[in-house]
Residue frames relative to the residue before (quaternion, step in Angstrom):
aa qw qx qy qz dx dy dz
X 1.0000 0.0000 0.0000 0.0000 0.00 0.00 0.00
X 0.1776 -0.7415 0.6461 0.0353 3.40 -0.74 1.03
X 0.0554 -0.8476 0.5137 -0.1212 4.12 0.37 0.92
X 0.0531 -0.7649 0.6417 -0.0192 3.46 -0.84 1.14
X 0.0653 0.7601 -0.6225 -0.1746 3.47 -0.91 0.00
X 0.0778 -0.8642 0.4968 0.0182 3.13 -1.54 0.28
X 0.0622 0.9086 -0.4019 -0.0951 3.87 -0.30 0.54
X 0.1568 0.7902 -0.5912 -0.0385 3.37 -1.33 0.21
X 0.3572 -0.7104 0.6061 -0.0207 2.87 -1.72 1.48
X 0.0908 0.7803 -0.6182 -0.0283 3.80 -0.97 0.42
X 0.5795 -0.4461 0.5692 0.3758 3.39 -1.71 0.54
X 0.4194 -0.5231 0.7062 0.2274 3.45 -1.29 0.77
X 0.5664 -0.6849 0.3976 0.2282 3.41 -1.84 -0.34
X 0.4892 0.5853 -0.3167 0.5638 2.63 2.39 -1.00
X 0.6335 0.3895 -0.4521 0.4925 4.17 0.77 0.01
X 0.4717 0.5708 -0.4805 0.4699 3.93 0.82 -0.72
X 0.8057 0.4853 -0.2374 0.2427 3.80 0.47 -1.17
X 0.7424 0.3505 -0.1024 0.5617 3.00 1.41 -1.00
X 0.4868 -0.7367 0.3541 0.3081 3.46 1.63 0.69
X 0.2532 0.7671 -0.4583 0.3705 3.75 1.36 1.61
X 0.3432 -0.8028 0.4244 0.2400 3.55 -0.58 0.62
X 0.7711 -0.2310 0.3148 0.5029 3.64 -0.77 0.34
X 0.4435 0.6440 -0.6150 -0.1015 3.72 -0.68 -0.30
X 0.4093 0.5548 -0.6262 0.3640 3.96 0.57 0.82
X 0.2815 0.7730 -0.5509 -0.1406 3.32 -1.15 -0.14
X 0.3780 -0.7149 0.5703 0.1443 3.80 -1.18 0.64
X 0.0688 -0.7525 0.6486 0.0911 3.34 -1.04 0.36
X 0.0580 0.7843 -0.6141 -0.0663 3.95 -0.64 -0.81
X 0.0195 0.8644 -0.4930 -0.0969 3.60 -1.52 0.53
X 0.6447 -0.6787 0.3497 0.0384 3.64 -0.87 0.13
X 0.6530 0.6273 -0.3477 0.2431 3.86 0.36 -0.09
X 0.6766 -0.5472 0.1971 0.4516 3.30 -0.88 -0.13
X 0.4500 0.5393 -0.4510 0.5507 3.97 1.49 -0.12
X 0.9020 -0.0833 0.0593 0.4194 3.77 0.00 -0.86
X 0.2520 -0.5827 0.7150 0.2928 3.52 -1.55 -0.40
X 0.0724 0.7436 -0.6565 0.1040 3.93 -1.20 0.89
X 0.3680 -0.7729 0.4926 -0.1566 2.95 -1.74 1.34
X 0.1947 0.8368 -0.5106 0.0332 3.84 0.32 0.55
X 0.1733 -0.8174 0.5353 0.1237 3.32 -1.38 0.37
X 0.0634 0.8440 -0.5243 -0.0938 3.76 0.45 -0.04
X 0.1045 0.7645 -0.6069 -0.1902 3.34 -1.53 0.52
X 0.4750 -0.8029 0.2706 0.2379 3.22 -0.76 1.06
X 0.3763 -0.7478 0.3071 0.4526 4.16 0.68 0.14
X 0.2787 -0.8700 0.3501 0.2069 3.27 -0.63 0.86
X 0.4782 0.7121 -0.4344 0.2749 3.30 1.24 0.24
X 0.7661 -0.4728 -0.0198 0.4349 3.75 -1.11 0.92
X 0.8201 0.2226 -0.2281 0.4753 3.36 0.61 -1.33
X 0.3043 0.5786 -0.6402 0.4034 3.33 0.17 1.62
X 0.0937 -0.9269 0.3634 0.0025 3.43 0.96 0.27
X 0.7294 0.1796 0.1077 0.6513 3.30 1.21 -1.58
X 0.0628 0.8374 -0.5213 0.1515 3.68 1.11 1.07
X 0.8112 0.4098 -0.2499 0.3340 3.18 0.69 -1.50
X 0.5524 0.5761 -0.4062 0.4451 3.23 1.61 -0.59
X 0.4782 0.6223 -0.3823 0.4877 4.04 1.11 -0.94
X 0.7792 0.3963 -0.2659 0.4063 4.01 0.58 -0.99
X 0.5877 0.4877 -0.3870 0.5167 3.30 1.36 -0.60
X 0.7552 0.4123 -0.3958 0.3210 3.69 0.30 -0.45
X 0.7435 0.4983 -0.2896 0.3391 3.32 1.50 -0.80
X 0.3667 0.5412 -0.4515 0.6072 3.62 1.94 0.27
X 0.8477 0.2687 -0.3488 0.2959 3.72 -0.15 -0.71
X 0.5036 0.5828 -0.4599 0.4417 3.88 1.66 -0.52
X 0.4320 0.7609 -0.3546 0.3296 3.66 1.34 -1.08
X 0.9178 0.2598 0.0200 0.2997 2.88 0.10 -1.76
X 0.3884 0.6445 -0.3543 0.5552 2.89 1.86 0.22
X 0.5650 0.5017 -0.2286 0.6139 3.85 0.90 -1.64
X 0.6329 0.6260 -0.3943 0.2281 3.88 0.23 -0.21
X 0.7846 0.3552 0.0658 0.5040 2.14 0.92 -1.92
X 0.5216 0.3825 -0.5474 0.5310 3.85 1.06 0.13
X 0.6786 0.4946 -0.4616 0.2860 3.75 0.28 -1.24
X 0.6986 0.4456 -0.3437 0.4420 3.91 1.04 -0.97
X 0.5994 0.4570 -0.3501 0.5561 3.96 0.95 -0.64
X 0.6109 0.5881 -0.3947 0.3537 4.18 0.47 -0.08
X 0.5893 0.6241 -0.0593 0.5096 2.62 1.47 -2.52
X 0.4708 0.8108 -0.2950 0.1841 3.97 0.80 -1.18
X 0.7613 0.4237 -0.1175 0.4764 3.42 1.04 -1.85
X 0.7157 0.4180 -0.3497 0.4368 3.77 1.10 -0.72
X 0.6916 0.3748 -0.4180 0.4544 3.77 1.08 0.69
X 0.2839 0.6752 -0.5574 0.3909 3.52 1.41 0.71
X 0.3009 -0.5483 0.7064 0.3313 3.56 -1.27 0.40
X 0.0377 0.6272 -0.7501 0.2063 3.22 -1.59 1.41
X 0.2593 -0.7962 0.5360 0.1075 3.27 -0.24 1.65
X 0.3766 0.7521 -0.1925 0.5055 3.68 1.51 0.13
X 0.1361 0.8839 -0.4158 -0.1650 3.52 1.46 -1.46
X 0.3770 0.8298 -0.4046 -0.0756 3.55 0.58 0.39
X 0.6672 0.2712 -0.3973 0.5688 2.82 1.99 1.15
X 0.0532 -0.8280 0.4862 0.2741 3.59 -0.42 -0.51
X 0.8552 -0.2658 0.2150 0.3896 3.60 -1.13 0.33
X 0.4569 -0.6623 0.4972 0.3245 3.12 -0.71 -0.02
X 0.3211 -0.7283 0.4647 0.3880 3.64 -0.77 0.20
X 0.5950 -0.5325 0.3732 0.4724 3.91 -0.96 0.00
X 0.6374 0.5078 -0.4578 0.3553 3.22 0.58 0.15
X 0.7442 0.4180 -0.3417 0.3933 3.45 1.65 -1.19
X 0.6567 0.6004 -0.3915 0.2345 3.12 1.46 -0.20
X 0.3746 0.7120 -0.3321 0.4924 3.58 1.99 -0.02
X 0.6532 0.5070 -0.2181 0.5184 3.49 1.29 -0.58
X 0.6146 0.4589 -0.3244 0.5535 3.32 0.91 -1.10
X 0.8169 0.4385 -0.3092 0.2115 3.49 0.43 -0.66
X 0.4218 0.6643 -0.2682 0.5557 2.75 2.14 -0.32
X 0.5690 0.6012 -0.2691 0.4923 3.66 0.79 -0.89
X 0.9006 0.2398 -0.1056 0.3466 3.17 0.50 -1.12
X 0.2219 0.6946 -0.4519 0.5138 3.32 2.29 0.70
X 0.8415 0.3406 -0.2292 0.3511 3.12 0.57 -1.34
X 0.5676 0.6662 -0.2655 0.4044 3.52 1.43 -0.04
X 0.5208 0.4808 -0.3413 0.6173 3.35 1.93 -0.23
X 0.5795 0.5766 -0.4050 0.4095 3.75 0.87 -0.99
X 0.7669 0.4540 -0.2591 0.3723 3.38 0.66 -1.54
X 0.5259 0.6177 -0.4254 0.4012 3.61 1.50 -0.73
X 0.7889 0.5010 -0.1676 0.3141 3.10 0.81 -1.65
X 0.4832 0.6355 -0.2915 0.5269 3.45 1.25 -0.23
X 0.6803 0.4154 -0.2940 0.5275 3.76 0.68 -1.37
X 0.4382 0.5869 -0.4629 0.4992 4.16 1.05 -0.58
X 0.8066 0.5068 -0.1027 0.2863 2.84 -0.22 -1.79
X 0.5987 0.5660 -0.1717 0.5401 3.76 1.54 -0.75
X 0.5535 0.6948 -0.1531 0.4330 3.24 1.97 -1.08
X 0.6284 0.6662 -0.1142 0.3850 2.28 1.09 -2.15
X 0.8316 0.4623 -0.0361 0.3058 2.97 -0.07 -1.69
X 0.7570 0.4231 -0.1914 0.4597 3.07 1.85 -0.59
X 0.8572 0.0884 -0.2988 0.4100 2.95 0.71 0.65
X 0.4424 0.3882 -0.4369 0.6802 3.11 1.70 1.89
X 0.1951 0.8292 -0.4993 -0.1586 3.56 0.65 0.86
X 0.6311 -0.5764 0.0902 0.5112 3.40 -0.83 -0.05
X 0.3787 -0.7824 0.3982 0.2931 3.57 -0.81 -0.01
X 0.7751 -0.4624 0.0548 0.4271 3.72 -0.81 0.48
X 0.6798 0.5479 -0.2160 0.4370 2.91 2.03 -1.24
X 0.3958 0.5633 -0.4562 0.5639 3.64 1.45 -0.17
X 0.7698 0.2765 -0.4109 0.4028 4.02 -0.67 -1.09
X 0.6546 0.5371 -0.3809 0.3715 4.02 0.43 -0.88
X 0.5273 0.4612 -0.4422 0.5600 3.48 1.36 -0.08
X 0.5303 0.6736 -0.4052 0.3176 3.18 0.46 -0.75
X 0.1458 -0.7077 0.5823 0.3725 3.15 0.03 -1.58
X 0.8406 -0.2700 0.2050 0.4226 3.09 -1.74 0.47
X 0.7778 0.4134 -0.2943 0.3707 3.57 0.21 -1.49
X 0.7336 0.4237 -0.1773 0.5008 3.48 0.64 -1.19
X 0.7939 0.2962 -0.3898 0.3607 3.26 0.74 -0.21
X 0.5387 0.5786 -0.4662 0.3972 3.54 1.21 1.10
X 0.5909 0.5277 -0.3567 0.4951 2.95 1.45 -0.28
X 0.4965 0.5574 -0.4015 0.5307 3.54 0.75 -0.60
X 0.5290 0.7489 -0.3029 0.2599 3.33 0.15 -0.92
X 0.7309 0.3681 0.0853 0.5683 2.38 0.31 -2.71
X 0.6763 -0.5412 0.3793 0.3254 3.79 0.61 0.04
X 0.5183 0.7262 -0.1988 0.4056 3.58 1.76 0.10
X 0.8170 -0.0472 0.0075 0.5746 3.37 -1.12 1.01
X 0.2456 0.8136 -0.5051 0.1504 3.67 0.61 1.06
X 0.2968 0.7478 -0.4223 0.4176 3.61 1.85 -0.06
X 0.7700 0.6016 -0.1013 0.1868 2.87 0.68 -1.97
X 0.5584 0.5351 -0.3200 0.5472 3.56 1.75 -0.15
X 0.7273 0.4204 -0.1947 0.5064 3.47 1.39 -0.12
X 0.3106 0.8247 -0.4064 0.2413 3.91 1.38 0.58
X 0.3647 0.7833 -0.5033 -0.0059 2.71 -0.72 0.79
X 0.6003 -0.6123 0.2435 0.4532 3.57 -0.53 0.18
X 0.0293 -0.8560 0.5098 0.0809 3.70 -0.58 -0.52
X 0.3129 -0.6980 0.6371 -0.0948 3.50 -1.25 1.97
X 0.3077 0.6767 -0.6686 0.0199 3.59 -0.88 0.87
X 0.1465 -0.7029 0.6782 0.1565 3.30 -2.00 0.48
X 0.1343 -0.7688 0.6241 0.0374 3.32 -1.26 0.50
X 0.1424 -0.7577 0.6283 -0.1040 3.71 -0.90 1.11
X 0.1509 0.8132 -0.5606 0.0399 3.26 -0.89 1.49
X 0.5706 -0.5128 0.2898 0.5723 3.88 -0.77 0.11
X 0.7034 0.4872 -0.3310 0.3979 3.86 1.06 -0.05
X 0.8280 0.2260 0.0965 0.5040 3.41 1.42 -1.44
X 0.1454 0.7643 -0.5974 -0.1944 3.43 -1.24 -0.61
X 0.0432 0.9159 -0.3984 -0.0234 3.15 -1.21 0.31
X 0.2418 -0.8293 0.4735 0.1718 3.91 0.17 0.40
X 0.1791 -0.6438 0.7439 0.0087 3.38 -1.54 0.98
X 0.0212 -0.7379 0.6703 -0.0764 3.37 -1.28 1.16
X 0.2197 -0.6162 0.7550 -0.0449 3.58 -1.32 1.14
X 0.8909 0.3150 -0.0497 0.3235 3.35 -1.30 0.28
X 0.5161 -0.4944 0.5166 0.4715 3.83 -1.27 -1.25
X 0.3757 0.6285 -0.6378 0.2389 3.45 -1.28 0.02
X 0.4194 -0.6273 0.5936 0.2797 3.61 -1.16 -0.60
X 0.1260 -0.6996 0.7033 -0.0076 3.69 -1.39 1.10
X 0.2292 0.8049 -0.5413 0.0810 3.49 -0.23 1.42
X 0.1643 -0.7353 0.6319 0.1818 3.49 -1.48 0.61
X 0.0957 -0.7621 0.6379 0.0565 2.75 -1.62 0.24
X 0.1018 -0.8145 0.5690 -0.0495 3.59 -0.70 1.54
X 0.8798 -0.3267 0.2429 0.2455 2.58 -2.52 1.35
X 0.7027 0.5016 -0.2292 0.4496 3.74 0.93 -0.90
X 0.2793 -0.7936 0.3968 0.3671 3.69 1.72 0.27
X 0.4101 0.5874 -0.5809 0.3865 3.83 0.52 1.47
X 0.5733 -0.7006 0.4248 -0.0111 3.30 -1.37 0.26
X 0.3812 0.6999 -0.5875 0.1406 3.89 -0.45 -0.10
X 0.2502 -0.5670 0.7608 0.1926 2.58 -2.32 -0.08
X 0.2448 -0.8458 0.4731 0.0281 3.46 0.11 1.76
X 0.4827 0.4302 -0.4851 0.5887 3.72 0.65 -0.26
X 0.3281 -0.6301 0.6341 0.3054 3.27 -1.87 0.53
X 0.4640 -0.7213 0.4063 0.3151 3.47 -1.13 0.21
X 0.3747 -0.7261 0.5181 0.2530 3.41 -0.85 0.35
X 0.3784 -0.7517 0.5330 0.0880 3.11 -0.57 1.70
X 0.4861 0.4998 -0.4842 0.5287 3.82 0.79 0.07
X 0.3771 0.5539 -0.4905 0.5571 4.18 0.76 0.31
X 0.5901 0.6118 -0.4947 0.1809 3.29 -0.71 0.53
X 0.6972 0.1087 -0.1454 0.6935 3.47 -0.99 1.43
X 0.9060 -0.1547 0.3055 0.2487 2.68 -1.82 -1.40
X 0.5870 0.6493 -0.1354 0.4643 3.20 1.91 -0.10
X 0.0969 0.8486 -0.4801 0.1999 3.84 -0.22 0.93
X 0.5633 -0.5009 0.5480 0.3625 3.51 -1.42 1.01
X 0.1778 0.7039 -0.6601 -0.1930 3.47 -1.95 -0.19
X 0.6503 -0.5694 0.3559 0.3551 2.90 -1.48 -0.05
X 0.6714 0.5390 -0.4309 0.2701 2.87 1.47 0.22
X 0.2916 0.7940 -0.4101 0.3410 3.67 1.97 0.28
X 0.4476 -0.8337 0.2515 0.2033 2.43 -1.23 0.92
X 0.4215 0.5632 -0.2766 0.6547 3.08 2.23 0.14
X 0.2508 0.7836 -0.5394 0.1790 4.42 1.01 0.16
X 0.6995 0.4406 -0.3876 0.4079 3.49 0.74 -0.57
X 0.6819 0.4456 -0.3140 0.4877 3.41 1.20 -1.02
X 0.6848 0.4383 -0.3337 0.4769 3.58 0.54 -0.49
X 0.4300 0.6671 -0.4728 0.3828 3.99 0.90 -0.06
X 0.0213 0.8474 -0.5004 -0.1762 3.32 -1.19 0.36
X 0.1304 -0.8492 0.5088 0.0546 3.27 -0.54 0.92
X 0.0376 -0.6881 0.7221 0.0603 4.09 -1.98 0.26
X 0.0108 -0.6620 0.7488 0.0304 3.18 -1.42 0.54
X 0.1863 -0.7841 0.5883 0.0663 3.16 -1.92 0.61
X 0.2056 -0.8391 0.4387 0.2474 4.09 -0.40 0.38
X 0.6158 -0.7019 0.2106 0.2894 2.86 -0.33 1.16
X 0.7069 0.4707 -0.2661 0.4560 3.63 1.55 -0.73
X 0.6188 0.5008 -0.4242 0.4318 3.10 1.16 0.71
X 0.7943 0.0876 0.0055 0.6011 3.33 1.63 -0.93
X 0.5947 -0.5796 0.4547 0.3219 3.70 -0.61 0.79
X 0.2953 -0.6200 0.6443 0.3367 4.20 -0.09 0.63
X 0.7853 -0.3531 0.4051 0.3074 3.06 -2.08 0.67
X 0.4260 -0.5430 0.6292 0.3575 4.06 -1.10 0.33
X 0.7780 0.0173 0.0914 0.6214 3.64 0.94 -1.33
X 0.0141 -0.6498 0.7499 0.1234 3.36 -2.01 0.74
X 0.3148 -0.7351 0.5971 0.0639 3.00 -1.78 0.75
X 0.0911 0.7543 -0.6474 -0.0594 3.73 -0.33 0.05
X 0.1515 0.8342 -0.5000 0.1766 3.58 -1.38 0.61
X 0.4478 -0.8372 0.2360 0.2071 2.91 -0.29 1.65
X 0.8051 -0.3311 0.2103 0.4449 3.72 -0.56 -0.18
X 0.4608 0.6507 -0.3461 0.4944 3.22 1.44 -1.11
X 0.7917 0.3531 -0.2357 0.4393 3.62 0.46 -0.72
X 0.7488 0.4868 -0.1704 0.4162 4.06 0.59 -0.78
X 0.6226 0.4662 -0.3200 0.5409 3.10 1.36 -0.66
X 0.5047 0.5940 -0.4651 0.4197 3.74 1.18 0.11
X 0.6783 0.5109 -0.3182 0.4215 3.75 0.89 -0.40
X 0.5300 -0.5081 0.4325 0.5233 3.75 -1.32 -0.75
X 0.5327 -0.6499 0.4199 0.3428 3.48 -0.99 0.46
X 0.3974 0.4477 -0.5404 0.5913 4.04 1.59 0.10
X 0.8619 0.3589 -0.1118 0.3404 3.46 -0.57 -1.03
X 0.3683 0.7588 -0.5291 0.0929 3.19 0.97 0.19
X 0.5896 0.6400 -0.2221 0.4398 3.65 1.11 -1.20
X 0.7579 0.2738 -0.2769 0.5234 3.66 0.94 -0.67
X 0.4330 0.6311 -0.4367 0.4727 3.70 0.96 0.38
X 0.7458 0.4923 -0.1979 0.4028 2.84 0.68 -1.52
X 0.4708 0.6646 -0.2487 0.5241 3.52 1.27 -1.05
X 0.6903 0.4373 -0.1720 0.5501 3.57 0.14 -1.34
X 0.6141 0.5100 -0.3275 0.5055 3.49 0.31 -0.85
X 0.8244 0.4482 -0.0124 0.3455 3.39 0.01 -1.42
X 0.5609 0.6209 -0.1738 0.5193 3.29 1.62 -0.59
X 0.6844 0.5358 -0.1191 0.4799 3.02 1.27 -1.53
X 0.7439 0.3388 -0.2026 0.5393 3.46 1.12 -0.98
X 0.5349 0.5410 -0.4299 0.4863 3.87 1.26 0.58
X 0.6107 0.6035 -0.3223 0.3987 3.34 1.45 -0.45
X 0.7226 0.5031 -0.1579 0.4469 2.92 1.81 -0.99
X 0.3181 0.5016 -0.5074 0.6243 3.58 1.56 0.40
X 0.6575 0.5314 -0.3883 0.3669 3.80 0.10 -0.72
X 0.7570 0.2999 -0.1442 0.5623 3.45 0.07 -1.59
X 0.8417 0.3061 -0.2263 0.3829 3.80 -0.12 -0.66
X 0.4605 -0.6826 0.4445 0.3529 3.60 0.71 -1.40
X 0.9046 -0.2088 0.1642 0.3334 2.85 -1.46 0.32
X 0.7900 0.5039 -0.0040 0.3493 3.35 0.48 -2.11
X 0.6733 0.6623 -0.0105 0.3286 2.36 0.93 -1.79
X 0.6057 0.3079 -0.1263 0.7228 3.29 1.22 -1.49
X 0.6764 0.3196 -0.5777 0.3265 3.44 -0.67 -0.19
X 0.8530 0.2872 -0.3839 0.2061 3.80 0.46 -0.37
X 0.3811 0.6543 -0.4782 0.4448 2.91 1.75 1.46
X 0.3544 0.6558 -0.4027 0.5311 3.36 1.59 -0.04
X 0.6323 0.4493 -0.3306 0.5376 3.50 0.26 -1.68
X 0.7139 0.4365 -0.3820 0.3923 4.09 -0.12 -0.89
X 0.5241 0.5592 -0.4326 0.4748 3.55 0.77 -1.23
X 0.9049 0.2927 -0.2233 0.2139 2.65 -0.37 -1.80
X 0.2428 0.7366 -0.3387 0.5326 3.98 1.77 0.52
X 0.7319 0.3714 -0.1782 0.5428 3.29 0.70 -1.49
X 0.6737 0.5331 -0.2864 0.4243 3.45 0.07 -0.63
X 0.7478 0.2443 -0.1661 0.5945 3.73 0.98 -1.00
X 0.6322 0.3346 -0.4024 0.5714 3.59 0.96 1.16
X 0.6473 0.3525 -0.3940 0.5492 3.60 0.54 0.22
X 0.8825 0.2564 -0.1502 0.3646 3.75 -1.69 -0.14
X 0.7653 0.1517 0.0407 0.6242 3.61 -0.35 -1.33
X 0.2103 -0.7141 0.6504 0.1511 3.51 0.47 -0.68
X 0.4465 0.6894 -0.5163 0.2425 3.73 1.19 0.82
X 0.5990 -0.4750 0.4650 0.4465 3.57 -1.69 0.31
X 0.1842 -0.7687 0.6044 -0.0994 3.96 -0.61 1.52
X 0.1230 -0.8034 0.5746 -0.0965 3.15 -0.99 1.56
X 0.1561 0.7751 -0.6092 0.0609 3.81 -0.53 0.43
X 0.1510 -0.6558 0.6984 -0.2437 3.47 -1.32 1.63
X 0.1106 -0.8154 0.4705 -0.3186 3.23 -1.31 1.39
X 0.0864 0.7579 -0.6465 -0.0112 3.55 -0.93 0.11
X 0.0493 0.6286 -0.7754 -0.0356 4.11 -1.01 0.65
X 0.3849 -0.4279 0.8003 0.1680 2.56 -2.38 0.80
X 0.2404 -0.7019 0.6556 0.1407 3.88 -0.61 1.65
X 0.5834 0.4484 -0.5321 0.4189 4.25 0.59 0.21
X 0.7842 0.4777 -0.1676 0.3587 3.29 0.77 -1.05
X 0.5980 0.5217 -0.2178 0.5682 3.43 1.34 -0.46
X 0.8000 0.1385 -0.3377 0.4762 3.58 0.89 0.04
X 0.0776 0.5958 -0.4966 0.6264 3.41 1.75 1.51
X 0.8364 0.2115 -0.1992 0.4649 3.68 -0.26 -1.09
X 0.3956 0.6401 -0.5903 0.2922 4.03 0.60 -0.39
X 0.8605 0.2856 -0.3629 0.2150 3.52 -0.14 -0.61
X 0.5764 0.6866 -0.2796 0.3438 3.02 1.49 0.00
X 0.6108 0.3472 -0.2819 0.6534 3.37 1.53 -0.90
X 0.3650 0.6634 -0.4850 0.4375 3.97 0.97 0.58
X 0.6790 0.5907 -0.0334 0.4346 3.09 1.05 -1.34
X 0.6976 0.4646 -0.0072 0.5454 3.00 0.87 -1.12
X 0.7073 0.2361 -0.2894 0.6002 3.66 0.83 -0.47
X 0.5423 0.6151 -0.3585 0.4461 3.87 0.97 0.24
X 0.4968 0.6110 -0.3044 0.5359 3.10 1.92 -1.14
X 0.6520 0.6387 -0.1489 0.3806 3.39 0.58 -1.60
X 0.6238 0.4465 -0.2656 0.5840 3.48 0.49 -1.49
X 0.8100 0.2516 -0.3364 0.4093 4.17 -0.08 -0.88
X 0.5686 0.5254 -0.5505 0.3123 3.69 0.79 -0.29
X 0.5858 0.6562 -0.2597 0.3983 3.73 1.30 -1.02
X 0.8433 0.3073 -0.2418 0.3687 3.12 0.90 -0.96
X 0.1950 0.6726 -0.5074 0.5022 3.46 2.35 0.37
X 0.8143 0.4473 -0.1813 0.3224 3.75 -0.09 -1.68
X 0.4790 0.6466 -0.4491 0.3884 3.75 1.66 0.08
């Protein structure tokens, strides 16, 4: 496996306008144990006050929780002819991941406790608020809640992969066989204006999460994760084959161009997107296998040729 990752976050416009800060943010990493991906969006609604700070901590507690859980997890997929461990099964490893949902929650909370101590809020923070939130705050209540935000991770190893989701956005793969999914289930409590966070108080139970071993299934050529800023640009039937199309297109372009190259068409995309429609703050994060992705080029060639004559049957 030859794994890149890659992120970017921009300021929408509809926050440029009303003089709102960033609250999306991406992160992504690199090494020789794994490749990982986070997305976070922060909520933008009044007494979220300190969203964007909530997204910065839950990308960086993330990726912290990543990397111990994959560097821990490490020794029971060593060949050891010895066995004094073995693999996990899929059930314990659904647990482990569960375990370790709740270990980002708990990181992110102790931040956030940090946070708060020794930046408490100030008068002009609760009067945003409003009335409701800004008695409870007050009174010492639902103080998470100025810091909500959602949160998207992936993780890619030479043994596994797997993806944790909080909230709304989109968790998509795409494989070598030129098919598709979105393996995380969604959470149908997403809706409209409405979304899980991490800052609920039920986030761990309401989190969803999937993992796959590689000796049973080939990992994804490409993943994509991406905050709202991007999905909410499509129809809500079709979101999944937009997204596909989308995403296809910009795996071709690791192919034909490279690495670099595409990502700082990402950075442009992802420009467009938080200047057009919603005018929201648009985040997109990622990892390609560059062996395996130009393996799959001719196929989603193929396939978008298919496409191009069925369309032009229907003229």
């Amino acid at each position: 496996m030859v794994y890149k990752s890659f992120a970017a976050s921009v300021v929408g416009s509809n926050h440029i306008k009303h003089g709102k800060d960033k609250e999306d943010r991406a992160g992504c990493l690199d090494n020789p144990k794994m490749s990982l991906a986070i997305v976070a969006d922060g909520h933008g609604a009044d007494e979220c006050f300190r969203c964007a700070t909530g997204a910065k901590i839950a990308t960086e507690c993330a990726i912290d929780a990543l990397q111990d859980f994959i560097n821990k997890l490490e020794p029971r997929f060593k060949e050891d002819f010895l066995r004094k461990a073995s693999p996990p099964s899929r059930q314990e490893f659904d647990g482990m991941l569960r375990t370790l949902v709740k270990n980002i929650i708990a990181r992110w909370h102790d931040e956030v406790d940090m946070d708060i101590k020794a930046k408490p809020f100030t008068a002009a923070e609760l009067e945003k608020a409003g009335e409701k939130y800004r008695k409870k705050y007050e009174a010492g209540e639902c103080l998470y809640k100025a810091y909500g935000t959602t949160l998207i991770a992936a993780a890619v190893t030479s043994h596994y992969w797997f993806g944790i989701h909080i909230g709304d956005g989109r968790f998509t793969a795409l494989y070598r066989d030129g098919s598709f999914d979105q393996p995380v289930p969604w959470d149908e409590k997403c809706f409209l204006n409405q979304t899980t966070s991490i800052c609920d108080e039920d986030a761990a139970e309401r989190a969803r999460v999937y993992h796959s071993f590689n000796s049973e299934k080939a990992p994804p050529a490409a993943i994509f994760l991406c905050s709202d800023g991007v999905d909410d640009n499509y129809p809500v039937e079709e979101n999944e084959k937009y997204l596909f199309r989308l995403y296809r297109t910009i795996a071709l372009t690791f192919a034909e161009e490279g690495f670099d190259s595409t990502t700082r068409q990402i950075k442009d995309l992802a420009n467009s997107f938080a200047s057009k429609g919603k005018g929201d703050d648009t985040s997109i994060a990622g990892m390609v296998d560059m062996d395996v992705i130009k393996q799959a080029a001719p196929i989603w060639r193929r396939q978008i040729a298919a496409e191009e004559q069925a369309a032009e049957k229907t003229l």
